[in-house]
Phi, psi and omega in degrees: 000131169284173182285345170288298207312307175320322168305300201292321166304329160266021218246298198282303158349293177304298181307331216268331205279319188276123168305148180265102183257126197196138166315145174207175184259355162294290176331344205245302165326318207270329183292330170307305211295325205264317167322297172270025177058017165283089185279358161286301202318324244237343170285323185309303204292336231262341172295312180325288185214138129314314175304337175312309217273358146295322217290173198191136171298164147317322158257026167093320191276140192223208159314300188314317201294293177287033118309298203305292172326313174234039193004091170251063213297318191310316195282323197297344200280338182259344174292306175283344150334275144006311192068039180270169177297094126015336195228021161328136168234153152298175226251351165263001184110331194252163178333184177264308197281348174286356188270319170274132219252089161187184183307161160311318219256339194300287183307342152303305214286318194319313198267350162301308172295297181301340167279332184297281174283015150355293204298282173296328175268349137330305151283321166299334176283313186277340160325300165314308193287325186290321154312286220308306171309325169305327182279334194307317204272306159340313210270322187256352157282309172318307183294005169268315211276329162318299199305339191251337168311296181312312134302339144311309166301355178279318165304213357067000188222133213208179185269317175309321172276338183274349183257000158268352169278321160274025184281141189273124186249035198278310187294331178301302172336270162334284174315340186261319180285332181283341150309316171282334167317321209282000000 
């Protein structure tokens, strides 16, 4: 390999390597979600991609900065979960924890209570993931037992025709004798 080609590889390496911090509509999501205390709303995006919860705004601040900011121990709890970095900077330099607006000992005891809780919005996140797959897969069986309705209607029987054969016709009964009364 040559020595430009050795360039261009650490080159392409290096960009590939740096985050891109840009506005999204996951992002918009997860700050509603941390901002008003929805630790569903904010597992829901999170079910989605995982990967959101690295994402960074335009101005370098993501989940980690409003966790801190609107001191949302349930995200923070999940974010170290995550294995995100802790020591995240803005596109100004500062810190995540500089953003929380209380003492040194507030912000201790604060980021103790979120390792403190891990453990448990952990089980809650796979908890989540495991309804939404179950349901993902419920949902594409149902699209199996149409594709099998559908065969069964070629026989002649179909499910949809045995549930109007049970159906109680007793009131139609009724309705047809007052008539013929009339």
């Amino acid at each position: 390999m040559g020595f430009t080609q050795l360039l261009l590889l650490l080159l392409a390496r290096a960009v590939l390597a740096e985050q891109v911090f840009e506005d999204s509509p996951a992002l918009t999501s997860l700050w509603q979600a941390t901002s008003s205390g929805s630790t569903e709303a904010f597992v829901s995006q999170l079910i989605q991609n995982r990967e959101y919860a690295q994402h960074r705004s335009a101005d370098g601040r993501g989940p980690l900065f409003w966790s801190y900011e609107f001191k949302n121990m349930d995200t923070l709890a999940l974010l170290m979960h995550l294995s995100v970095s802790l020591d995240q900077e803005d596109v100004e330099g500062s810190k995540a924890s500089t953003f929380f607006a209380g003492s040194a000992e507030e912000l201790a005891e604060f980021e103790a209570d979120a390792k403190a809780k891990v453990g448990e919005l952990a089980t809650f996140l796979t908890e989540r993931e495991e309804e939404f797959y179950a349901y993902q897969q419920g949902a594409s069986d149902t699209d199996d037992d149409y594709e099998e309705d559908e065969e069964d209607s070629e026989a002649g029987t179909t499910k949809s025709k045995l549930a109007v054969d049970l159906i109680d016709y007793a009131d139609d009964e009724d309705d047809e004798d007052v008539k013929d009364e009339m």
